[in-house]
KEZA-424828 format. One record per atom (N, C-alpha, C, CB): residue number from 1; atom name; y negated, x negated, z negated. Coordinates in steps of 0.05 Angstrom, whole numbers, padded with zeros to 5 digits. Atoms other than C-alpha are relative to their C-alpha. Glycine has a CB too. Layout:
KEZA-424828
+-----+------+--------+--------+--------+
:  nr : atom :     c2 :     c1 :     c3 :
+-----+------+--------+--------+--------+
: NUM :   CA :      Y :      X :      Z :
...
+-----+------+--------+--------+--------+
***
This chain:
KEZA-424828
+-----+------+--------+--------+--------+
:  nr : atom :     c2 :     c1 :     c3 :
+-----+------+--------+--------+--------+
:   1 :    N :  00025 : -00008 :  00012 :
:   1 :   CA : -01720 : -02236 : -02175 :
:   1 :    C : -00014 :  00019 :  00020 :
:   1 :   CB : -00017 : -00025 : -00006 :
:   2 :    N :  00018 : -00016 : -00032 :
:   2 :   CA : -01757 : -02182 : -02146 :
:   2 :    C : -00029 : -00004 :  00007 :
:   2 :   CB : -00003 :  00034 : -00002 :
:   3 :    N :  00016 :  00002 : -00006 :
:   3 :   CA : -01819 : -02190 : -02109 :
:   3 :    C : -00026 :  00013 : -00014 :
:   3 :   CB :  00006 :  00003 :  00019 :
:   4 :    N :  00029 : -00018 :  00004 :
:   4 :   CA : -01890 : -02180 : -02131 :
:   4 :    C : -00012 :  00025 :  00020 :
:   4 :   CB : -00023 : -00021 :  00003 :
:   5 :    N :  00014 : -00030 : -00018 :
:   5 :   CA : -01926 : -02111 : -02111 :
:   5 :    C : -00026 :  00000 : -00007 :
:   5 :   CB :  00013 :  00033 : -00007 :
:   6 :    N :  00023 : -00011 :  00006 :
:   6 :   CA : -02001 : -02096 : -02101 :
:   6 :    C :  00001 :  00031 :  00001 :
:   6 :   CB : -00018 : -00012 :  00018 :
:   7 :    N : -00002 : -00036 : -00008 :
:   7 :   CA : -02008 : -02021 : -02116 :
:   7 :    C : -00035 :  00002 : -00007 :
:   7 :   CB :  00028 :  00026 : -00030 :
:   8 :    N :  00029 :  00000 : -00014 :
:   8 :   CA : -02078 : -02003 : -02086 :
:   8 :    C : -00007 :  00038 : -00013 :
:   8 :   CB :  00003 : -00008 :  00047 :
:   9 :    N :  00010 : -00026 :  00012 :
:   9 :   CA : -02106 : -01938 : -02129 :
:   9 :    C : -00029 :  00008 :  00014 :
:   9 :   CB : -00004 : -00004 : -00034 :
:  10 :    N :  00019 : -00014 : -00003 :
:  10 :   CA : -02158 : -01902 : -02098 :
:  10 :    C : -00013 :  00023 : -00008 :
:  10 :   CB :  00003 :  00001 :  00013 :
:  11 :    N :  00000 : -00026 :  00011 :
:  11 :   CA : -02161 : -01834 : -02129 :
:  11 :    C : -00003 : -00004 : -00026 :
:  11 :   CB :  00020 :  00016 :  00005 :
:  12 :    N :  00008 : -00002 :  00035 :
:  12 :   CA : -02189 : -01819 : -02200 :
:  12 :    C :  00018 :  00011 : -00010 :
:  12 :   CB : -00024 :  00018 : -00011 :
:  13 :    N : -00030 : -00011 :  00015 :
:  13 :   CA : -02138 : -01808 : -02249 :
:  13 :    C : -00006 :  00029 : -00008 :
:  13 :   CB :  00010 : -00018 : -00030 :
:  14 :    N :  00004 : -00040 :  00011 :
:  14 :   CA : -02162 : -01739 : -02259 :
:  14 :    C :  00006 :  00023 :  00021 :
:  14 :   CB : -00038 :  00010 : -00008 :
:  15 :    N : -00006 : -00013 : -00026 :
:  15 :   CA : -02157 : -01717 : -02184 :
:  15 :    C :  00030 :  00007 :  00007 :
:  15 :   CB : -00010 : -00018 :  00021 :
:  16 :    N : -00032 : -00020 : -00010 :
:  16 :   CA : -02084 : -01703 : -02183 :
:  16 :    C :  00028 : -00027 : -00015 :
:  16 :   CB :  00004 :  00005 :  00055 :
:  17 :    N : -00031 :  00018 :  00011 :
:  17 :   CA : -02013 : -01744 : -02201 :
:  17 :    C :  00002 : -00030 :  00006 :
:  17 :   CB :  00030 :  00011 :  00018 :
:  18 :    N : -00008 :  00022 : -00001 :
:  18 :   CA : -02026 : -01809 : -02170 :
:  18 :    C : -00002 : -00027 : -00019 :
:  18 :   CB : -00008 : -00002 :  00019 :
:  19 :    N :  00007 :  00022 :  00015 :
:  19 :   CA : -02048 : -01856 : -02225 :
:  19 :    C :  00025 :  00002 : -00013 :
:  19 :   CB : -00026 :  00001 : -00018 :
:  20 :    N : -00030 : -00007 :  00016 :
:  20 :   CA : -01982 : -01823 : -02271 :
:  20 :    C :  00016 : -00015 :  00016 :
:  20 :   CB :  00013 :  00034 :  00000 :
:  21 :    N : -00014 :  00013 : -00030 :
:  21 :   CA : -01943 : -01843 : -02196 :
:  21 :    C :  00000 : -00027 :  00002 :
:  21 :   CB : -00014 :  00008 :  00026 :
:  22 :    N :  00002 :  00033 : -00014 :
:  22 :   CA : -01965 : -01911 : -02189 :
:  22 :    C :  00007 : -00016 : -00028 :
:  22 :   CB : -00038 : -00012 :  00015 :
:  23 :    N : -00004 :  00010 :  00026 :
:  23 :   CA : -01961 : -01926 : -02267 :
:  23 :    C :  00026 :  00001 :  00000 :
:  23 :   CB : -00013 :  00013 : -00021 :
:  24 :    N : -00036 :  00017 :  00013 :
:  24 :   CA : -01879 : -01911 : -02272 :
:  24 :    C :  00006 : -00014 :  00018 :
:  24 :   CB :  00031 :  00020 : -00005 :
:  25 :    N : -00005 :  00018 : -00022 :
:  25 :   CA : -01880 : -01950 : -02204 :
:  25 :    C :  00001 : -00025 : -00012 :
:  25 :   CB : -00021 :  00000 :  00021 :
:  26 :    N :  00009 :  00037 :  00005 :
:  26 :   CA : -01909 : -02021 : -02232 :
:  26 :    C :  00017 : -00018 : -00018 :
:  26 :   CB : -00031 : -00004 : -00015 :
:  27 :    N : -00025 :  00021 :  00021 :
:  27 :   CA : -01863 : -02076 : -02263 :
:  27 :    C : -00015 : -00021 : -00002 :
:  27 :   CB :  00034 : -00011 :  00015 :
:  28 :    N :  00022 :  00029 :  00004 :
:  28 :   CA : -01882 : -02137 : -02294 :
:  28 :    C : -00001 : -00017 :  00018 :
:  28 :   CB :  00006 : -00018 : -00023 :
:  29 :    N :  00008 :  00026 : -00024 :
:  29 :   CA : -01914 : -02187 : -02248 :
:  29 :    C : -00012 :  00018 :  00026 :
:  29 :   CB :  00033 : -00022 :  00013 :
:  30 :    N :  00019 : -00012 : -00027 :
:  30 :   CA : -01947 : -02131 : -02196 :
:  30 :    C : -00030 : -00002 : -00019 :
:  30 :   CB :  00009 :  00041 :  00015 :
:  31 :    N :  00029 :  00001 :  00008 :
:  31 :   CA : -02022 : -02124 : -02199 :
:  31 :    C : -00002 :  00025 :  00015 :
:  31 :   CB : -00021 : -00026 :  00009 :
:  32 :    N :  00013 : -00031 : -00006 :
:  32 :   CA : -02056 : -02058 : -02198 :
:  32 :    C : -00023 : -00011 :  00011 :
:  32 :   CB : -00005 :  00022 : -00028 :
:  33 :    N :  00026 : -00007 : -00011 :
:  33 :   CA : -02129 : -02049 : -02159 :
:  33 :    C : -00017 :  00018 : -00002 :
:  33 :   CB :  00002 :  00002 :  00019 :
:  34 :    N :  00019 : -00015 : -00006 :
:  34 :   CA : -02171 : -02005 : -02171 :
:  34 :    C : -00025 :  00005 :  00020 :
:  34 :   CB : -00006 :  00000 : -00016 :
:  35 :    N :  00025 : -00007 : -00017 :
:  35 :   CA : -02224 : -01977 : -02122 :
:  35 :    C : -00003 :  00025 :  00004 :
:  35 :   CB : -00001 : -00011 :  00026 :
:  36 :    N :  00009 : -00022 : -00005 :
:  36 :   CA : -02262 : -01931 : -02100 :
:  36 :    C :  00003 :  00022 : -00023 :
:  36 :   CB :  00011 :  00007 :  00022 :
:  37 :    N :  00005 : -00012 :  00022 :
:  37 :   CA : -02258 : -01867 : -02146 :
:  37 :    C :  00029 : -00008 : -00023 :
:  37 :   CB : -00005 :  00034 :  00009 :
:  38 :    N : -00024 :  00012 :  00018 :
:  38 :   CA : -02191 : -01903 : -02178 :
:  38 :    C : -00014 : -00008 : -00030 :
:  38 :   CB :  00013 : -00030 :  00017 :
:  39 :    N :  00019 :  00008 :  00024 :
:  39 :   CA : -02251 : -01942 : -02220 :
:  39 :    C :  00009 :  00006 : -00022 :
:  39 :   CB : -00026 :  00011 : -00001 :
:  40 :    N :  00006 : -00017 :  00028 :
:  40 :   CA : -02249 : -01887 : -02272 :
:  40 :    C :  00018 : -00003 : -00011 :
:  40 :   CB : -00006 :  00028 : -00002 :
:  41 :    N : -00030 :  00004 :  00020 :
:  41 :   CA : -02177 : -01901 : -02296 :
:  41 :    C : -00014 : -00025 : -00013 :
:  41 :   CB :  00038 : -00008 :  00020 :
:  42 :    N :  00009 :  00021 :  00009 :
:  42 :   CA : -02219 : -01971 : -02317 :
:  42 :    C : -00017 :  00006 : -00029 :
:  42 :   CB : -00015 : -00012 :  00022 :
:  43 :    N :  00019 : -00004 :  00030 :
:  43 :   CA : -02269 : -01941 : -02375 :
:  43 :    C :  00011 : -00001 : -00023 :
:  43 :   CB : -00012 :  00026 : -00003 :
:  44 :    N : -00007 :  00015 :  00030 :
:  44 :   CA : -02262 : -01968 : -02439 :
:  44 :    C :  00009 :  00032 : -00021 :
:  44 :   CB : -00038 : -00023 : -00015 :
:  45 :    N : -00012 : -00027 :  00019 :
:  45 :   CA : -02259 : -01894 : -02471 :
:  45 :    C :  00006 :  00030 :  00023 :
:  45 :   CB : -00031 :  00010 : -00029 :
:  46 :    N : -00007 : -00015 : -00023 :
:  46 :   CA : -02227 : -01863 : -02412 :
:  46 :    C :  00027 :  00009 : -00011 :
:  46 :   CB : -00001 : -00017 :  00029 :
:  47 :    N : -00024 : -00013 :  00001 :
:  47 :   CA : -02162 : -01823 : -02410 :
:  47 :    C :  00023 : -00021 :  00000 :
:  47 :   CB :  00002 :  00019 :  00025 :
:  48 :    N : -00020 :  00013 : -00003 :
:  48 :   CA : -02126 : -01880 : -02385 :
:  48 :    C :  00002 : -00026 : -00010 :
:  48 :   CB :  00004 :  00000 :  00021 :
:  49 :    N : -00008 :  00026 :  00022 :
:  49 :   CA : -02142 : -01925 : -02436 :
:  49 :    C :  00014 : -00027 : -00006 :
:  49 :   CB :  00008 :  00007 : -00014 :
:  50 :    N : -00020 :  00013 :  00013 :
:  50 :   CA : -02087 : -01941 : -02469 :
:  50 :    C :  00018 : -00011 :  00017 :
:  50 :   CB :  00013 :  00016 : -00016 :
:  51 :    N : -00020 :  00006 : -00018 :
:  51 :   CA : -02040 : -01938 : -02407 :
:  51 :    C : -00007 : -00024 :  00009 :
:  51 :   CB :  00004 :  00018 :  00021 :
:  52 :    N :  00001 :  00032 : -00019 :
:  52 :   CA : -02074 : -01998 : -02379 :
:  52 :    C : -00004 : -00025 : -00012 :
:  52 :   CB : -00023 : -00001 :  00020 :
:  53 :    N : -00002 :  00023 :  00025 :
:  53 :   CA : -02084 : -02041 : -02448 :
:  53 :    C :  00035 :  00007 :  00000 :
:  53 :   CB : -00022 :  00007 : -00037 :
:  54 :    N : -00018 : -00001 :  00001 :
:  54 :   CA : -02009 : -02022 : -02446 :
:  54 :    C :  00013 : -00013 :  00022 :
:  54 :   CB :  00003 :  00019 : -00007 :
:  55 :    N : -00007 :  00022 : -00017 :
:  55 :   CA : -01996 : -02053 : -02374 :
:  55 :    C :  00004 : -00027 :  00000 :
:  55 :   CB : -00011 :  00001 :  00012 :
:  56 :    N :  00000 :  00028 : -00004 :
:  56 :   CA : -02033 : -02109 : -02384 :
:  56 :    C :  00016 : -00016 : -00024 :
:  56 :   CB : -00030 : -00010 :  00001 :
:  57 :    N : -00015 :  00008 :  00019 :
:  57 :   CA : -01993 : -02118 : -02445 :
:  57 :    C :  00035 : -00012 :  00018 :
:  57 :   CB :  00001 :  00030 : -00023 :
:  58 :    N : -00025 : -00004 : -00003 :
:  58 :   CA : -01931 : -02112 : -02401 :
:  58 :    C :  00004 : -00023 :  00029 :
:  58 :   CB :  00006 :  00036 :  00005 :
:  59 :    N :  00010 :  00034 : -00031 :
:  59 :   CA : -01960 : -02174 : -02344 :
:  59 :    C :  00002 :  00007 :  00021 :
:  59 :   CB :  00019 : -00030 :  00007 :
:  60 :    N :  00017 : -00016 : -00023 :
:  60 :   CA : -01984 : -02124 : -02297 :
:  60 :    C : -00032 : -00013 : -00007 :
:  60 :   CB :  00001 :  00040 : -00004 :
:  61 :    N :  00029 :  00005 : -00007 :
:  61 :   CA : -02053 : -02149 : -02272 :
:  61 :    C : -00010 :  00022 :  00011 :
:  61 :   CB : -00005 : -00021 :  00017 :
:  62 :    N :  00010 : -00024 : -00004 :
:  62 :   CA : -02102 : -02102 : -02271 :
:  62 :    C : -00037 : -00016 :  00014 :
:  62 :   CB :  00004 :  00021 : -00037 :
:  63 :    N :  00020 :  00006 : -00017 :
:  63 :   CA : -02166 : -02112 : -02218 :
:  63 :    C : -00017 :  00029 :  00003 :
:  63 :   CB :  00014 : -00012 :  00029 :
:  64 :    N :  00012 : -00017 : -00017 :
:  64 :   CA : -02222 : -02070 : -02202 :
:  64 :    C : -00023 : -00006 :  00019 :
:  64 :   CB : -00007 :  00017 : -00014 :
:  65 :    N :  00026 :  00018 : -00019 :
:  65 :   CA : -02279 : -02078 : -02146 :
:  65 :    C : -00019 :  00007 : -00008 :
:  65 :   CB : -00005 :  00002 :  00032 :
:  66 :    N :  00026 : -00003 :  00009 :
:  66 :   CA : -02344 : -02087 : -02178 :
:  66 :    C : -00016 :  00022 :  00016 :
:  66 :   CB : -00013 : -00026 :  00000 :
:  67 :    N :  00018 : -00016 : -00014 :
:  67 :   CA : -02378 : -02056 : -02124 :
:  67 :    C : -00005 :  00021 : -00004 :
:  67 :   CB :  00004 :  00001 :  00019 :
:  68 :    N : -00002 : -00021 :  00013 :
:  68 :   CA : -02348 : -01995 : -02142 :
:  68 :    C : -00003 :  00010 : -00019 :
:  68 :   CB :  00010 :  00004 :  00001 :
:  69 :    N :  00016 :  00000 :  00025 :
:  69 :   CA : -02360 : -02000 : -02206 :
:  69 :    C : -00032 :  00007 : -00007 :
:  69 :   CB :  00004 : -00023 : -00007 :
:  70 :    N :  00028 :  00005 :  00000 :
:  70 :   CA : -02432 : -02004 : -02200 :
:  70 :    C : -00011 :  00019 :  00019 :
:  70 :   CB : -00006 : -00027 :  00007 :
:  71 :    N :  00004 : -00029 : -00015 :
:  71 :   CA : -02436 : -01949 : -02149 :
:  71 :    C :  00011 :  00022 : -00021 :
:  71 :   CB :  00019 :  00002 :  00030 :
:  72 :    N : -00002 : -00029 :  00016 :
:  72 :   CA : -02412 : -01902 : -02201 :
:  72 :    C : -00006 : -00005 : -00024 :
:  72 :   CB :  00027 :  00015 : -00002 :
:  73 :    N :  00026 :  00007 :  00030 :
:  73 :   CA : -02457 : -01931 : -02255 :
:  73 :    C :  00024 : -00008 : -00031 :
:  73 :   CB : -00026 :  00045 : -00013 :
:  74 :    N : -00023 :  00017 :  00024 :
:  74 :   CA : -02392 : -01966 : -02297 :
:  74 :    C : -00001 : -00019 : -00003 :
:  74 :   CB :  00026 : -00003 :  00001 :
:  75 :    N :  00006 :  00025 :  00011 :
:  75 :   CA : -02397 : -02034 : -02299 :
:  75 :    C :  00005 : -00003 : -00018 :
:  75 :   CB : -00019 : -00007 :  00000 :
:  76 :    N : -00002 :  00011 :  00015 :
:  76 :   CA : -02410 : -02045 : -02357 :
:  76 :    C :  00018 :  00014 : -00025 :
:  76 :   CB : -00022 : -00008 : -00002 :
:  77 :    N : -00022 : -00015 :  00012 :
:  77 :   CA : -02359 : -01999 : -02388 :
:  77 :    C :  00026 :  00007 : -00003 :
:  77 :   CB : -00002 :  00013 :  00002 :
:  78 :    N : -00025 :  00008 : -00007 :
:  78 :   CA : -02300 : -02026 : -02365 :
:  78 :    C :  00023 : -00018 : -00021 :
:  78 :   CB : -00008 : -00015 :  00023 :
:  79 :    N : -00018 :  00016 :  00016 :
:  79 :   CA : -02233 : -02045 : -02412 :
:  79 :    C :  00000 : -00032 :  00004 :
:  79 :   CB :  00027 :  00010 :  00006 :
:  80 :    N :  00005 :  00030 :  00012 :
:  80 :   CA : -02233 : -02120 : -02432 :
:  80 :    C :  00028 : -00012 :  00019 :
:  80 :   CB :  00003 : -00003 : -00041 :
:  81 :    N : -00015 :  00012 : -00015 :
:  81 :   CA : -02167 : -02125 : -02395 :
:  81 :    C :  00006 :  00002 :  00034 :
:  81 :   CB :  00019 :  00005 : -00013 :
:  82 :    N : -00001 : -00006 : -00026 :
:  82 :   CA : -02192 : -02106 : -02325 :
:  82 :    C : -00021 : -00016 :  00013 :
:  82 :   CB : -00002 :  00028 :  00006 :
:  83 :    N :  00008 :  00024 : -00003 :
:  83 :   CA : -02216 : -02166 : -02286 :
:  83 :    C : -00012 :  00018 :  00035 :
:  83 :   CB :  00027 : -00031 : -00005 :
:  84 :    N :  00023 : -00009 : -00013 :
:  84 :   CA : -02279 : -02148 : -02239 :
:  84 :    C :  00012 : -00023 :  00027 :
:  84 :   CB : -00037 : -00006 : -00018 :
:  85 :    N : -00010 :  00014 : -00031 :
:  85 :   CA : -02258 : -02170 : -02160 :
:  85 :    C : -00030 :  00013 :  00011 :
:  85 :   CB :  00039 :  00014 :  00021 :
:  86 :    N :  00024 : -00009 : -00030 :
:  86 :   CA : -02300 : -02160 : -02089 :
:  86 :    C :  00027 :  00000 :  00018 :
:  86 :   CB : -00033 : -00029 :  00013 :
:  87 :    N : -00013 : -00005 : -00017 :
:  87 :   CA : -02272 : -02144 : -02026 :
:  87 :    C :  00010 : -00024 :  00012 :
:  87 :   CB : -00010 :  00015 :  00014 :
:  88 :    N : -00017 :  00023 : -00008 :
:  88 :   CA : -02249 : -02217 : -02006 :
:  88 :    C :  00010 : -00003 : -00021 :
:  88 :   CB : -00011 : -00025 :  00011 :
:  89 :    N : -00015 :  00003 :  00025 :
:  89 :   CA : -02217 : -02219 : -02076 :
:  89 :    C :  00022 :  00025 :  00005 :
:  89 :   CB : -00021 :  00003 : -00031 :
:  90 :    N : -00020 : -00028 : -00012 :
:  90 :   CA : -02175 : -02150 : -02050 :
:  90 :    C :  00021 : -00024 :  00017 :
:  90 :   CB : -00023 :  00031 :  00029 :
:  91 :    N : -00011 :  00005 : -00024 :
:  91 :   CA : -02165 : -02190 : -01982 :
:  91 :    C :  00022 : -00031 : -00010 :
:  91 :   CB : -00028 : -00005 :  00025 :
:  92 :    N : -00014 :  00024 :  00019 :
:  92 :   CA : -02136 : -02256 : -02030 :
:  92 :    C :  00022 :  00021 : -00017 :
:  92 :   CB : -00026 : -00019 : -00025 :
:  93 :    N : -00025 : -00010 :  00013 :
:  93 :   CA : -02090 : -02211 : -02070 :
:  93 :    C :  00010 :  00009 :  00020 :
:  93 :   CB : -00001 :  00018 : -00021 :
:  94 :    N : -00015 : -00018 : -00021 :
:  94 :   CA : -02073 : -02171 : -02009 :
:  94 :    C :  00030 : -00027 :  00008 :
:  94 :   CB : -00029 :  00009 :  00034 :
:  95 :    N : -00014 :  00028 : -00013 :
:  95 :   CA : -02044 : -02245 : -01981 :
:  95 :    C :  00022 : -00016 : -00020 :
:  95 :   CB : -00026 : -00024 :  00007 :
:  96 :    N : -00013 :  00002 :  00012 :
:  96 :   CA : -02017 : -02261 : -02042 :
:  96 :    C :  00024 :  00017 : -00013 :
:  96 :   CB : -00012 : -00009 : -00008 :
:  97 :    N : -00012 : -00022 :  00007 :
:  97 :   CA : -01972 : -02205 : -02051 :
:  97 :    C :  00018 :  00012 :  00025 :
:  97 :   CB : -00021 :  00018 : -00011 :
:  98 :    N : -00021 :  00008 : -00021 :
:  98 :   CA : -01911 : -02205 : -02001 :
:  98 :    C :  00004 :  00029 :  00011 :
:  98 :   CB :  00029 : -00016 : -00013 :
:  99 :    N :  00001 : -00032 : -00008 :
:  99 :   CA : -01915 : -02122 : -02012 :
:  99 :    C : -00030 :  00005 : -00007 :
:  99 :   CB :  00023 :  00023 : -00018 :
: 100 :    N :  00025 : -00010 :  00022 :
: 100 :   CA : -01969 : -02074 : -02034 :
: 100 :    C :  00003 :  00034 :  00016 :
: 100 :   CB : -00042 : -00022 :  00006 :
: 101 :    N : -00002 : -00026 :  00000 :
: 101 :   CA : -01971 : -01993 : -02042 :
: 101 :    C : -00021 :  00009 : -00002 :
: 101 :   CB :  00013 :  00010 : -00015 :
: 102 :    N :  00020 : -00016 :  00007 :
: 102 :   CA : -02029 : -01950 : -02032 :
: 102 :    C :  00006 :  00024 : -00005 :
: 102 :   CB : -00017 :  00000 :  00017 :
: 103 :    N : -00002 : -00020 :  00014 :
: 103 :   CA : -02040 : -01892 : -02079 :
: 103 :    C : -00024 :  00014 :  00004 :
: 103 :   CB :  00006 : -00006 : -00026 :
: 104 :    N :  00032 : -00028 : -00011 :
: 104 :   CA : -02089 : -01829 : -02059 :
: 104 :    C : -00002 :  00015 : -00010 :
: 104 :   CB : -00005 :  00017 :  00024 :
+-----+------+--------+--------+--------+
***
């Protein structure tokens, strides 16, 4: 069985290839992160929509950090299947997750 992966998104899916990159990366049972300007792949009528009601379809977990959220005035505009963390909720998946990939 292969190991769980955290893949750590930082970059807005609009800023260049990495969200595409980290998406054919993820297999079922990793968890995605969002932060920082990553967020925006999270909006409910965002670009990346579908791709990530299609993850979580696929038992990829999908996380983002409120904080960030709320620093770029989203919150409350976030897909139904992306589950609101904090930075000791990062530092708990980080621990639970044997790998993990950051994406920029």
């Amino acid at each position: 069985m292969t190991a769980m992966t955290l893949h750590i998104l930082s970059a807005s899916p609009h800023a260049g290839p990495s969200f595409d990159l980290c998406r054919r990366a993820l297999a079922p049972g990793d968890t995605l992160l969002l932060l920082c300007d990553g967020v925006y792949a999270a909006l409910q009528d965002g670009a990346c929509a579908q791709q990530l009601d299609a993850l979580a379809a696929a038992t990829v977990a999908v996380y983002a950090i409120g904080d960030d959220c709320v620093a770029r005035g989203i919150s409350g505009r976030l897909l139904p299947v992306v589950r609101a963390t904090d930075y000791p909720g990062f530092v708990d998946l980080a621990c639970r997750h044997p790998r993990s990939v950051s994406w920029f």
